[in-house]
Structure formats: structure tokens, C-alpha cells
N, C-alpha and C positions, 0 to 999 in steps of 0.2 A: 569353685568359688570359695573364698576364706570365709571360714563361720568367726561371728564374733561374739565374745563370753560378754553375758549381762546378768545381773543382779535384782532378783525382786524379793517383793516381800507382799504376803498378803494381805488385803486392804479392808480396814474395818470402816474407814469415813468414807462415806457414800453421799453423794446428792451435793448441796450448795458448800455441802459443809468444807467439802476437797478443797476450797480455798486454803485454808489454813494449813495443806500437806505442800500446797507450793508458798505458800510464806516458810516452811521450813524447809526448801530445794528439794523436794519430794514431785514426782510427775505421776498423776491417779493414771494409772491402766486398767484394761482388758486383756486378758486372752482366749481366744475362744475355739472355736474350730468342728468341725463334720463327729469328729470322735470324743469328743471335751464340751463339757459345760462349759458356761462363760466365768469367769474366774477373773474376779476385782482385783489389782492390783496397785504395789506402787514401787517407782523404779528412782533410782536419784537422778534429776535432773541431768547433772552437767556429764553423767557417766552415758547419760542416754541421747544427749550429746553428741558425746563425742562418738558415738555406735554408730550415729547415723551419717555426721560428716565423712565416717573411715568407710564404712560398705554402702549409704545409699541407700534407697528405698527397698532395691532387691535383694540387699545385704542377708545371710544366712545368720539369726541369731540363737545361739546356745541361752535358751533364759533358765536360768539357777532360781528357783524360788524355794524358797526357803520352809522347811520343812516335807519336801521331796525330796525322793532320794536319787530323779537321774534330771536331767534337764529337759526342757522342750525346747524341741525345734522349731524354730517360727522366724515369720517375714513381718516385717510392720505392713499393716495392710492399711493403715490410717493414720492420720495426725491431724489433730486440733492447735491451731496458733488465734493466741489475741491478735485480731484483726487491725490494731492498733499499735500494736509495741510487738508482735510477733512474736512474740514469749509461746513458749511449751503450754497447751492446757490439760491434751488429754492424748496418750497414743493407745491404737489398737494394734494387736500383737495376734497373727494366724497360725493357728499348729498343724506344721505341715508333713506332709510324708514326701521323704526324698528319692521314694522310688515311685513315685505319681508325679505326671506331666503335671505342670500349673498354667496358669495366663497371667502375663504381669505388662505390665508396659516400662518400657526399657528406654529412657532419655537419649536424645539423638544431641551430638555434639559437633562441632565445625571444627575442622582441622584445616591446612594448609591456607594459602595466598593465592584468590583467584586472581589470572592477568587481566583479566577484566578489569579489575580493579582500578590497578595503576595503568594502562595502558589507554582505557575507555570512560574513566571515573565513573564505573559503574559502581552499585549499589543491591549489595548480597540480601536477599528478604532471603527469611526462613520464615515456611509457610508451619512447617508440622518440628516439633519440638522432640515427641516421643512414638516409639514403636509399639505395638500390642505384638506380643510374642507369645508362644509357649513351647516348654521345656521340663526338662528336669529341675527341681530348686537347685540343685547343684552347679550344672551348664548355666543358668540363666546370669547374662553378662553385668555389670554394672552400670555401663554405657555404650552405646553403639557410637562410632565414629563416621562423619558425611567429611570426606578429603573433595573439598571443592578447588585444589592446584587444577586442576585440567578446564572451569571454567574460563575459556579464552576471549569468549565475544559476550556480546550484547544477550538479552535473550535465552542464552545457554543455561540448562538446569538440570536439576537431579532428581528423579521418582524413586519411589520402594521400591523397584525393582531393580534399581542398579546398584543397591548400599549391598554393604559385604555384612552377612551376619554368623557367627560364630558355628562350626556345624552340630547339628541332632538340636537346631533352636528352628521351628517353626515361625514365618513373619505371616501375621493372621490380619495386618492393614492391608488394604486394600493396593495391590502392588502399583496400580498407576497413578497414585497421589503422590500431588507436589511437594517435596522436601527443600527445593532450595533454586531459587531463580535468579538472573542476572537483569537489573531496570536497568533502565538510561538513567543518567543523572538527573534529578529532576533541577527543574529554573522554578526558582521562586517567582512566584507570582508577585508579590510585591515592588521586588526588581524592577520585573517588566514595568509594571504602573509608575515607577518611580521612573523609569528612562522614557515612555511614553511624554509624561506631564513636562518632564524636560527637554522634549522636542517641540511639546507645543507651545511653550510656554517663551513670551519674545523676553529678548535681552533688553536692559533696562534704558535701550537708547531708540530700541523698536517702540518703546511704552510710550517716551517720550514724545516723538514724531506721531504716535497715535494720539495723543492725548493733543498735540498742538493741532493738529488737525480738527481735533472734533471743536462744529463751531460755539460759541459763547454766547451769551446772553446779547451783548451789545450786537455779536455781531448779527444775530437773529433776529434784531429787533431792525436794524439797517436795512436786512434784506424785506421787511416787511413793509417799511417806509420805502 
């Protein structure tokens, strides 16, 4: 896996105060780990960024902090977003050893055109999203790929057990969960109700002959006389 170079620097504003380190594109960290104290942090925003678009959650980071003299190795093990504007609030940074197995969960992604698709207007649910794996920090992949081309019919799908995972990578999900199913198309219900009331419903010359038929005052008063 490519390691990717990051920049920190260590963190004196702690608590509510960390607002004012992202008004100046500053992201407040952590880094912590089994061999390391926990170590305040801050990284620049748009660098940390772009670390995580290029390798992803599992991505191998070199972090350079400053005033040390080798880097740490570490995974993001966490991220903080306003729940609103999705803005960076807070990442945690793991020091890891690359010759210890780890556990990560590894994002499952759809590749190919089931025929299903186009042939049955069927409709691809993906039940499970990501894998629990473990591995070397090195081996552990960025994304696993589910080639759903060989979906041909209705019903047809795909478990953990049948996905391809990179070798010396352990799958620690449960191998007979559902990854990926083919429904019927569904019919809106609304549809049907709308073509229903339009069968029941008479044509405007049926309404008529209903309405002439039903009898009137006069003539209900004649049949009473």
C-alpha cells in the first residue's frame, strides 16, 4: 500500500477553544496508540484533505511532526464532520506497527452491468457496504471490488464468500452475509390506485344516464300522488 507524507505540528489550543485553529484551516488531532501517549495535534486542513481522498480510510500515513526526528506511522482511525456543513472537526491518527496484523474494515465497491438489469429491469440493493478484514497495515487494500456482470436473473446475488480478497488479507465478516441482490422491479403503488379509480370511475356520459335516471322531486311527489 502507498504511504502518504503529512505534516503536523503540536497542539497548544485544547477544548472549545480549537474553534479558532479551523477559522485559521488548521484540523485539531490526536495521535495516540498501544506504545504512545496521546499527542494533541494539528494538521492543515485542505493537506489532510487531500491524504484522505488519495489513500482512504486505510491509507498508510508518514506523519512528520514537528520537532521529531523520524515520523509516525499511522492510519486515521477516526473523523469528526459538522453534521451540517460536513466540514473537518476533529481526526484521530493510530500508530501502528507494520509488522502486526491489524483489523480495519475495507469499503466494498460495485463494478460491472448486471443483465439483470437491462434485460429484467431489475434493481441492484446492496445490503453491506464494507468488509472487516485483517492484515498487515501494508497488504490491507483500499477498496474491495463486488463485479456483479454475471448477475443474470431476478433474485441472483452475492455473499462474503464469493468476493475475491487480496491474499495474506483475512475476511473476519461473516462469509454468508448478503452483499448484493437482484429485486423485481418494483410498481408503484400509486400507479395501481391511479389505474384502479380509472376503471371505476364512469365516463362522463355514464354520469349522465346515471344522474337522468335518478328520480326528481316532481317526479317522487307524482309517484306518491
Amino acid at each position: 500500500m502507498e504511504r502518504i507524507e503529512l505534516k503536523a505540528q503540536p497542539r497548544e489550543i485544547l477544548g472549545k477553544k480549537v474553534r479558532f485553529l479551523r477559522q485559521k484551516g488548521l484540523t485539531p488531532a490526536n495521535l495516540y496508540g498501544p506504545k504512545i501517549q496521546s499527542l494533541p495535534l494539528q494538521v492543515d486542513t485542505a493537506s489532510v484533505k487531500g491524504a484522505l481522498n488519495r489513500g482512504g480510510r486505510n491509507a498508510l500515513i508518514s506523519l512528520k511532526v514537528d520537532g521529531q526526528a523520524d515520523p509516525y506511522v499511522t492510519v486515521v482511525r477516526d473523523i469528526q464532520r459538522d453534521p451540517k456543513r460536513g466540514s473537518l472537526l476533529h481526526v484521530d491518527f493510530l500508530l501502528v506497527d507494520i509488522t502486526e496484523r491489524m483489523h480495519s474494515e475495507v469499503p466494498l465497491i460495485l463494478i460491472g452491468q448486471a443483465p439483470a438489469e437491462k434485460t429484467y429491469g431489475g434493481v441492484i440493493y446492496q445490503s453491506l457496504n464494507a468488509l472487516t478484514v485483517e492484515g498487515l497495515p501494508l497488504d490491507l487494500p483500499k477498496t474491495i471490488e463486488v463485479d456483479t456482470s454475471h448477475l443474470d436473473n431476478i433474485e441472483d446475488e452475492i455473499r462474503v464468500s464469493s468476493l475475491t480478497v487480496p491474499p495474506n488479507i483475512t475476511v473476519l465478516t461473516d462469509p454468508d452475509q448478503l452483499v448484493v441482490k437482484v429485486h423485481a422491479p418494483r410498481v408503484e403503488v400509486e400507479e395501481v390506485e391511479e389505474v384502479a379509480e380509472e376503471e371505476e370511475a364512469p365516463v362522463e356520459g355514464e354520469e349522465a344516464e346515471a344522474k337522468a335516471e335518478e328520480p326528481t322531486e316532481d317526479t317522487q311527489e307524482q309517484g306518491q300522488e
